[in-house]
matplotlib code that plots the C-alpha trace (Angstrom):
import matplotlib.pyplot as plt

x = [7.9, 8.4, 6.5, 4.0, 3.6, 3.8, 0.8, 0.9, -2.7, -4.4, -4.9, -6.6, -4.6, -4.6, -2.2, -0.7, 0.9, 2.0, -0.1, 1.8, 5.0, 5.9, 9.7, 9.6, 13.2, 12.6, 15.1, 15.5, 17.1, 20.0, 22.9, 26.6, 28.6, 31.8, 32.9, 35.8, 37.2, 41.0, 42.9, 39.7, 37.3, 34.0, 30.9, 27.8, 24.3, 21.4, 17.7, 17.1, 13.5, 13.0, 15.9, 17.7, 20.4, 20.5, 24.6, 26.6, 30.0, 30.3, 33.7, 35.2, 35.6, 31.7, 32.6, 34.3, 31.8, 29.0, 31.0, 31.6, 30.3, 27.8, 29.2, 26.2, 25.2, 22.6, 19.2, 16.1, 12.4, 10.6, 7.9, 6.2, 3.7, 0.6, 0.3, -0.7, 2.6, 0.6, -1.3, 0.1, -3.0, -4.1, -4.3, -7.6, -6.8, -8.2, -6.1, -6.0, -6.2, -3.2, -4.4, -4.7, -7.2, -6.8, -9.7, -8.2, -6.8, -8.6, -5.9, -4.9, -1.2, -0.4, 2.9, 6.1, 8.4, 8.1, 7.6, 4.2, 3.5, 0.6, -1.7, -4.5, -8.2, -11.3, -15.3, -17.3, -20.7, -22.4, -25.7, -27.6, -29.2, -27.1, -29.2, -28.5, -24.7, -23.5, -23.3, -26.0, -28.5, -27.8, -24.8, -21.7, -18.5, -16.1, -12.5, -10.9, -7.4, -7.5, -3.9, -1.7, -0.3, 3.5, 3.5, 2.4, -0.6, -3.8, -3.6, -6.6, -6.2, -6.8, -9.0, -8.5, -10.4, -8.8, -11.1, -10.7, -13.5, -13.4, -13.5, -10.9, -13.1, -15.4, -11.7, -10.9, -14.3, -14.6, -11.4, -11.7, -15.0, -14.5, -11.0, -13.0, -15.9, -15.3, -17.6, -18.9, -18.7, -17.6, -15.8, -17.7, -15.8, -18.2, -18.2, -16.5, -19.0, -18.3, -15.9, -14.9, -10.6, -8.0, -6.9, -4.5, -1.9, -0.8, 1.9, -0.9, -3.3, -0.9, -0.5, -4.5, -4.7, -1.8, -3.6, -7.1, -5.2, -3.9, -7.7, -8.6, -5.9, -6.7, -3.1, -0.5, 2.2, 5.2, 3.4, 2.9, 5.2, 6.7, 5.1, 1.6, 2.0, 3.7, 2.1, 3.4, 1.5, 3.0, 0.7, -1.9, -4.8, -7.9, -11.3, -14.7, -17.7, -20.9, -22.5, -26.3, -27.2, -30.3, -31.3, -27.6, -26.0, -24.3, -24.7, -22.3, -24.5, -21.9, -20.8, -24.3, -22.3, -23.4, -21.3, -22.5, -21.5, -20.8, -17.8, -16.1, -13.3]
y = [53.2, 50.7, 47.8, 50.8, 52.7, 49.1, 48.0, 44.5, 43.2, 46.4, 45.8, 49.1, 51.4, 54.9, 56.9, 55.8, 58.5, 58.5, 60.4, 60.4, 59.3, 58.0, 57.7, 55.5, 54.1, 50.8, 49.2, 45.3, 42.8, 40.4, 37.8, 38.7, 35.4, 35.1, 31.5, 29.9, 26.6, 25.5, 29.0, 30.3, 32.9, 34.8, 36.1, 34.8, 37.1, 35.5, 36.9, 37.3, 37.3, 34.5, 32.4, 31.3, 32.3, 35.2, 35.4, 32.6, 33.9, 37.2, 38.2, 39.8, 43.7, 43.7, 43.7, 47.2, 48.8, 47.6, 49.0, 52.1, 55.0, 57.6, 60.7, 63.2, 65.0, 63.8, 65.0, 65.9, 65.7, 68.6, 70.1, 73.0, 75.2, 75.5, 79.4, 81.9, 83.7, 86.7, 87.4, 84.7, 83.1, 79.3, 77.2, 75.3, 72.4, 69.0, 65.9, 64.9, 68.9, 70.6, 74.3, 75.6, 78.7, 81.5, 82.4, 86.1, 87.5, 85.0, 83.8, 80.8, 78.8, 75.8, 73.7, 72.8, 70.9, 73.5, 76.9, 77.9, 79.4, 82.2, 80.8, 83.1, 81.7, 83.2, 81.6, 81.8, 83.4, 81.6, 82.6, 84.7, 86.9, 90.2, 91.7, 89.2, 88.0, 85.8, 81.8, 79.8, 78.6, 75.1, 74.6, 72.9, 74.5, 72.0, 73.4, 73.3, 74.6, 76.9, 76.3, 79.0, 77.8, 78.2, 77.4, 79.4, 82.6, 81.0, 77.8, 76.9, 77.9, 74.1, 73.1, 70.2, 69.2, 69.6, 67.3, 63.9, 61.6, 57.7, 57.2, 59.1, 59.1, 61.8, 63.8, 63.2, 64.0, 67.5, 68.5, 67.5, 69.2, 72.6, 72.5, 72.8, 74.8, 77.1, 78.0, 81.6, 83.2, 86.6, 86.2, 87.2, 89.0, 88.5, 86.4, 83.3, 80.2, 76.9, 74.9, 71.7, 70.7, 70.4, 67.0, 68.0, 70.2, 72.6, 69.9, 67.0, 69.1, 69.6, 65.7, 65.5, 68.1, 66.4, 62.9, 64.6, 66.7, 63.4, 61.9, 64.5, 64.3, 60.0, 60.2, 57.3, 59.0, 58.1, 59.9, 63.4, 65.9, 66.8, 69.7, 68.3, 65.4, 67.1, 70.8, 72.9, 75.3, 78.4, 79.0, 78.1, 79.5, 78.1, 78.5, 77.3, 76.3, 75.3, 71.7, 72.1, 69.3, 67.0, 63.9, 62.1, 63.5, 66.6, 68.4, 71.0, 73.0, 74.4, 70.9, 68.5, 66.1, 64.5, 63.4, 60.9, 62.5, 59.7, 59.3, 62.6, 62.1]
z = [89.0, 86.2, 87.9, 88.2, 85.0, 82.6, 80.8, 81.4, 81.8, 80.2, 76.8, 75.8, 77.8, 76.5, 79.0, 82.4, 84.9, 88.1, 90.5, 93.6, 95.2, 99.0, 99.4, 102.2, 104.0, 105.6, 108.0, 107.2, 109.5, 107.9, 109.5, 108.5, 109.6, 108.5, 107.8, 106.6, 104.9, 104.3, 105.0, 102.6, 104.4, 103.5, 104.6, 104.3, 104.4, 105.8, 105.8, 109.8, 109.1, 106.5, 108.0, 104.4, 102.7, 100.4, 99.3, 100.5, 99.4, 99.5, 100.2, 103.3, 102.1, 102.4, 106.5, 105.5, 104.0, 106.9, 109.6, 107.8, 110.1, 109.1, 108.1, 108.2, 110.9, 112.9, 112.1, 114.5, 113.4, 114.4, 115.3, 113.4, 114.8, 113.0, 113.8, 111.0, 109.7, 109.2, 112.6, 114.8, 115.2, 115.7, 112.7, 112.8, 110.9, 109.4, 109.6, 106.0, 105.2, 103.3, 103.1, 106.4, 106.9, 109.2, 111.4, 112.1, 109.0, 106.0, 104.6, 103.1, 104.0, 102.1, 103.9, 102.2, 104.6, 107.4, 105.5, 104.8, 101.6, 101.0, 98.6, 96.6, 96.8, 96.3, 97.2, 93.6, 93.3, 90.6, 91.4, 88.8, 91.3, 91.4, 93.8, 96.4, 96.1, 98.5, 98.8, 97.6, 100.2, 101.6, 99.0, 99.6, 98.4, 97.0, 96.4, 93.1, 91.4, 88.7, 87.1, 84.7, 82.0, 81.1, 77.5, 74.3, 74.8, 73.9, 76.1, 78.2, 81.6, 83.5, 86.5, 89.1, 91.8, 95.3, 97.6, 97.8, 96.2, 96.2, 92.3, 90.4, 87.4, 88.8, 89.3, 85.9, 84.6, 86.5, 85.7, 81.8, 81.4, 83.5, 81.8, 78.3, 79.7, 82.4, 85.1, 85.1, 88.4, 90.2, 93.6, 96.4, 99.2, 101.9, 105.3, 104.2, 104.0, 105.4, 102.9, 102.4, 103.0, 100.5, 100.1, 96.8, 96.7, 93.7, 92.6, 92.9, 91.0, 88.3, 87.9, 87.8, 85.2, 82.6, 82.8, 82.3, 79.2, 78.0, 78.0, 75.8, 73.2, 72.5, 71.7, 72.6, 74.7, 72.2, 69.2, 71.2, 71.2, 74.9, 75.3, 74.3, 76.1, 79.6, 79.9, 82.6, 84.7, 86.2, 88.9, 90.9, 92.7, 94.7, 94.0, 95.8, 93.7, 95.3, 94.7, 95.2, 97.2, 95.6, 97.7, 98.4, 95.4, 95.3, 91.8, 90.1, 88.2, 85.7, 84.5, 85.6, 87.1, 90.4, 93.4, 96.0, 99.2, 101.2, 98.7, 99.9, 102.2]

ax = plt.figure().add_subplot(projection="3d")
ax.plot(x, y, z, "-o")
ax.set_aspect("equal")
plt.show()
């Protein structure tokens, strides 16, 4: 985290913030010899993989501590089923996907550890044609967070994209601008459209929508207060808008901004 978040070699850095975090536990092989000189005895620590010597006197009560059993309970990994909690039915899902749709009853599960939470989500009718609602013809729906905020009445409810695109910028820049202008649409309650997958969570999307907040401000991060500088967001829900597709590009018509869709994951 501190090798991660410091600015050395960005000169004109205006905000830095961790977008994601992999706890990962990685076993590393080392030599324990114990040695000894004139009635004197220690333990020397060797790196088994880069053969020298990383303590050459470390003293024998480390032996304690290494042979120390383990106290918790052994754990299993499991398996959980990707079945609709609702109706029981199949899970069709996407590898890199984390909201998982339900073919049967339309709803929307989104995992944490091995509970699956129901999330709200809606597909958005943007089209100006009230006489013929539905989706758009030939349009690809994109997924996007629509994030409540948990501080003071007033405070602009935030958007964050929830595909993944190769070039965060694009993130940043959809979620800045339909933050400050949001789209007008109606949800449409018909036969769900093909969609594209959720790549963010809820808690990524918050992440996406604080660094895009702290792009607006042009505040350094030690001047703002906490509350400016860290919103908070007290709940989340899922919306599809379409991208009309032009050539390669795919366009959101609210905002104007073009996507290359080769860059979608």
């Amino acid at each position: 985290m501190a090798q991660g978040l410091s600015a050395r070699g960005f000169e004109h850095v205006i905000y830095r913030q961790v977008l994601g975090r992999i706890l990962s536990v990685i076993y590393f092989p080392f030599w324990v010899v114990e040695l000894g000189r004139d009635g004197e005895r220690w333990l020397t620590v060797v790196d088994a993989v880069a053969e020298s010597v990383v303590q050459p006197r470390a003293p024998l009560s480390l032996r304690e501590a290494l042979e120390r059993p383990a106290t918790d309970e052994p754990r299993t990994v499991g398996l959980r089923p990707l079945v609709c909690p609702n109706c029981g039915g199949a899970l069709p899902v996407e590898p890199d996907d984390v909201i998982f749709f339900c073919g049967s009853c339309h709803r929307a599960w989104q995992i944490h550890g091995v509970e699956l939470g129901d999330m709200p989500h809606e597909i958005a009718d943007v089209r100006p044609d009230t006489a013929n609602p539905g989706p758009a013809a030939g349009a690809v729906y994109l997924p996007f967070w629509q994030l409540d905020p948990a501080g003071p009445t007033g405070a602009p409810r935030a958007w964050a994209p929830a595909f993944r695109y190769r070039r965060l910028k694009a993130l940043h820049d959809l979620a800045a601008r339909l933050t400050a202008k949001p789209p007008a649409y109606r949800p449409w309650t018909g036969e769900r459209p093909a969609a594209h997958g959720c790549f963010y969570d809820a808690e990524d999307a918050a992440l996406l929508a604080r660094f895009a907040a702290a792009g607006r401000h042009r505040t350094p991060p030690e001047v703002k207060a906490a509350a400016e500088a860290e919103p908070a967001f007290s709940g989340a829900r899922l919306t599809w808008l379409p991208f009309r597709r032009e050539s390669r590009s795919l366009l959101d018509p609210s905002t104007g901004l073009a996507l290359q869709e080769e860059l979608l994951g």
